[in-house]
N, C-alpha and C positions, 0 to 999 in steps of 0.2 A: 218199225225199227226192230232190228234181230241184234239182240247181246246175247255176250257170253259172260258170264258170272261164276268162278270159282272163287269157293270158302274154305280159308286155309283155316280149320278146329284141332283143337290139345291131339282129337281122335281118328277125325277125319278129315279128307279133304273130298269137296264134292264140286261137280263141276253142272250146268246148267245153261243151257241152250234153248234162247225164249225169243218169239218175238211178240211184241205189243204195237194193239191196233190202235186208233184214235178212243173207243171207249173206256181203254187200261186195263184189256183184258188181254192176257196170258197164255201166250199155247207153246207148250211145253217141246221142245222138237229133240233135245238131248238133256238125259239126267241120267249121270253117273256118281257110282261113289267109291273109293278107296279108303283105307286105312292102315296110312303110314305108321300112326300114334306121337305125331310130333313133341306131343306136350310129356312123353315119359321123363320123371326127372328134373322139367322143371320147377315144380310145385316146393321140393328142396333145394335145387339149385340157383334157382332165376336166371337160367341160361337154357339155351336149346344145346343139347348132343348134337354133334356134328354127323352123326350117324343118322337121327332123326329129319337135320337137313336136307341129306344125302335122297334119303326113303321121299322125303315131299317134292325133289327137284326131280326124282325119277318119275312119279306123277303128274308133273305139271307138264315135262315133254311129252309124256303121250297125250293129255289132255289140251298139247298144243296143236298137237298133229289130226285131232278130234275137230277142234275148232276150225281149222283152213279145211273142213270139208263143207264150211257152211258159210252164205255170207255174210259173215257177223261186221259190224259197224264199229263195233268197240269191245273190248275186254276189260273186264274189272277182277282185278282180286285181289282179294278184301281176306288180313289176318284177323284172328279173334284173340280169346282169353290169354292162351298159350305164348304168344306172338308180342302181345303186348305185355305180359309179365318178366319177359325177357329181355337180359341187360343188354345181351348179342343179335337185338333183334334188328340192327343197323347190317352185323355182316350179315345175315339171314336175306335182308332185302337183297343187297348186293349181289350173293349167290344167284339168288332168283332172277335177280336182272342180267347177270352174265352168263347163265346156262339155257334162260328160256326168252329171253328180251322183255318179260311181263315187268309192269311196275307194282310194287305191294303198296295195297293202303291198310295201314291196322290202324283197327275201327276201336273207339273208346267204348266202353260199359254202355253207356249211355244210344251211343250211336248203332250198335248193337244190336238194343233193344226195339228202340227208333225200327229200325228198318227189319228187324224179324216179325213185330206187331204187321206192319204195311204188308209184307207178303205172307206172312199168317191169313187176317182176314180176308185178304182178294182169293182166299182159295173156299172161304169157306162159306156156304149158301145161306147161312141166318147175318143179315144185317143190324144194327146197332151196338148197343156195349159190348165190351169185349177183355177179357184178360188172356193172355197168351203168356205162358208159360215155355220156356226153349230152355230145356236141364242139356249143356252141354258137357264136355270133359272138363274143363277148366273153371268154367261158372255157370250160371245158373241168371236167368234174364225175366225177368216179371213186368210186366208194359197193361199198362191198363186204357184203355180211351175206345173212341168210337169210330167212324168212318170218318169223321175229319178233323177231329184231335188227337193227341194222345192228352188224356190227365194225370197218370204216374207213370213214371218208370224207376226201377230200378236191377244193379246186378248185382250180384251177392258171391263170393269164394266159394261157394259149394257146386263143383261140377263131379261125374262121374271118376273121372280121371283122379285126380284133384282126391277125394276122399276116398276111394280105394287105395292111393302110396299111402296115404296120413293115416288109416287106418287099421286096413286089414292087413295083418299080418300073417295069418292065417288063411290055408285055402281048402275046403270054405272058412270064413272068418268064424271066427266064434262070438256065443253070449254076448261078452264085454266089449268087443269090437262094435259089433251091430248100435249097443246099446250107448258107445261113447258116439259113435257117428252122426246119431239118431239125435241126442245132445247139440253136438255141433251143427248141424242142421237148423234144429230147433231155436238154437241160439241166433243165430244169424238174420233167419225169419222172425224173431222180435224185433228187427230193424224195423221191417215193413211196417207202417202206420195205416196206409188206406186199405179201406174193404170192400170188396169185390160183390156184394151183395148186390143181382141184380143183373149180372154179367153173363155172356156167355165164356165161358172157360173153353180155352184151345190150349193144346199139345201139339209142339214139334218139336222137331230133331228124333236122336235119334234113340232114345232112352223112349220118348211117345211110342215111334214108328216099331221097336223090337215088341215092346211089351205088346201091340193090337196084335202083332203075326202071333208072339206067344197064347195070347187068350181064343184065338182064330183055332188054335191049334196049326198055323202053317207049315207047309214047309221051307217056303223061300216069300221073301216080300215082294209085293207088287204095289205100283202107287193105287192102283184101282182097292185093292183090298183096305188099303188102310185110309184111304181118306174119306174124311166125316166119320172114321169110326168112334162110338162112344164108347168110352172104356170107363166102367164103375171103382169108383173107389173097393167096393170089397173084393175087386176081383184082383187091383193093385196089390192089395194088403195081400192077397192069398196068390196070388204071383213070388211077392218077396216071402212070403213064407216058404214058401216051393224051394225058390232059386240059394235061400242064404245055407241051407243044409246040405248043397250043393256042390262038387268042385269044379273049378270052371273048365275042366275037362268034360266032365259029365253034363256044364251046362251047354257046350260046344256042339254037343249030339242033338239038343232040341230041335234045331232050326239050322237052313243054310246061315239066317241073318243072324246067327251068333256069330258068325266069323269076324275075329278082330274087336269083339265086344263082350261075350264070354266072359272073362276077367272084371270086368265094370260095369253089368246089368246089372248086378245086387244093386252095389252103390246108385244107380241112376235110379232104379224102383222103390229104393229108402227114399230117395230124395224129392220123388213125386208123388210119393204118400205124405209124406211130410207138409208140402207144399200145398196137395189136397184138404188134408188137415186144416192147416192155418187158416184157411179161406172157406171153409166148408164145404169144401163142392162134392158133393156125390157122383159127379161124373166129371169129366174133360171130353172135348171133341178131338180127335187125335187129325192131325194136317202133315203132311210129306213138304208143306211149303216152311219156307224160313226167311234166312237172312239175304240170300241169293235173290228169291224172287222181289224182295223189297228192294234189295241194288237195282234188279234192273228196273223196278217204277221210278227211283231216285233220277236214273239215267234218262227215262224215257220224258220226267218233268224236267229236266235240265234242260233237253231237247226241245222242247216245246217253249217252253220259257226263252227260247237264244232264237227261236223261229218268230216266237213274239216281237221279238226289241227286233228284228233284222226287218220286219214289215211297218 
């Protein structure tokens, strides 16, 4: 079966071109990523800019035009944090439906998590427990289970996005900013109850995938570079030391894969130190897979599942 899978995020929008064979494995035939930044603004308004709209319908026509060059079965795209915090996010669909003919499904917290866990671990080569971590712009998704449960999930308000308007006022932020953020954070991660002792710990999206190009030293990101990379807590912690003294002009020069992110690595490297913190992990395994790749196993067990009842 060959799907197409775009994820409309606060930051980005990514698109993903998979087909999956009878074992539910994965081969990757188009991964693209843009960044609109849809979610600017909403975090105070609870509304999408229509300007914002604008930037994501102009990506989804060329990522339509991406898609009829392959033969895909089905399209999914699936909004996030951004999308669902949004009171306007009725015309949002609409727009989408009358400029590209896609239908939007925004995904709960929950579901979210569900389906970034699923395409987290089919990417990653150690089987059994698993915490997956996916710091987006808007929230922040923590899924805890194994190859055939999940046993927690939860999402949390702390995304890149999301705590860079709330906080930093400053460019670089300052002391008090870092250290109110880092609070807020903090606060929110005392929701979480269960402990991850015993797990493997994954990173995605795209606060994981900057920071391994930054420690790589790269210049530009590649899936090959960053997947299975391990990336240590003290290398975290001395990343955001690096970056918060920074302006996000100055941090724009590091890497190609600062563009459009720049502005919201600090906040996303507080937030995955943080989250390192709370759980102890000394390391993460950083994965290029997400919520996309778990759409399309959803897609590919539905399929299978209507092949069953029809026989």
């Amino acid at each position: 079966m060959t799907l197409g899978v775009i994820d409309i995020g606060t930051n980005t929008v990514l698109l993903l071109v998979a087909r999956l064979n009878q074992s539910e494995e994965i081969a990757t035939l188009a991964y693209e990523q843009r960044i609109p930044r849809l979610g600017r603004g909403v975090d105070a308004t609870k509304r999408i800019h229509r300007d914002g709209m604008e930037r994501v319908i102009l990506v989804l026509q060329e990522y339509r035009s991406i898609l009829r060059t392959f033969p895909v079965e089905k399209i999914i795209v699936a909004g996030t944090s951004a999308v669902r915090d949004a009171a306007n996010r009725q015309e949002f669909s609409e727009l989408i439906q009358k400029h590209t003919g896609f239908d939007l499904e925004v995904l709960s917290g929950k579901e979210e998590a569900l389906w970034t866990y699923r395409g987290a671990i089919s990417g990653v080569t150690k089987s059994g427990n698993a915490t997956v971590i996916d710091i987006g712009g808007g929230s922040t998704e923590i899924t805890q289970g194994d190859t055939q449960a999940i046993y927690h999930a939860v999402s949390l308000d702390i995304g890149s996005v999301r705590l860079t308007e709330r906080f930093f006022l400053h460019d670089p932020p300052v002391d008090t900013e870092i250290e109110a953020a880092a609070a807020f954070v903090t606060n929110a991660l005392s929701a979480v109850r269960f402990s991850a002792a015993g797990s493997t710990p994954v990173a995605v999206a795209g606060t994981a995938t900057t920071l391994a190009v930054l420690d790589q030293h790269a210049e530009a990101f590649t899936v090959a570079s960053v997947t299975n990379y391990r990336l240590r807590l003290d290398r975290v912690s001395a990343l955001l030391e690096q970056l918060r003294t920074m302006s996000s002009a100055e941090i724009e020069k590091l890497s190609s894969v600062m563009h459009g992110r720049s502005d919201v690595i600090t906040a996303g490297a507080l937030i995955l130190r943080e989250v390192m913190n709370h759980f102890e992990f000394d390391s993460v395994i950083v994965s290029e897979r997400g919520v996309r790749y778990g759409l399309a196993i959803r897609e590919w067990e539905r399929k299978r599942l209507k092949d069953m009842k029809i026989r």
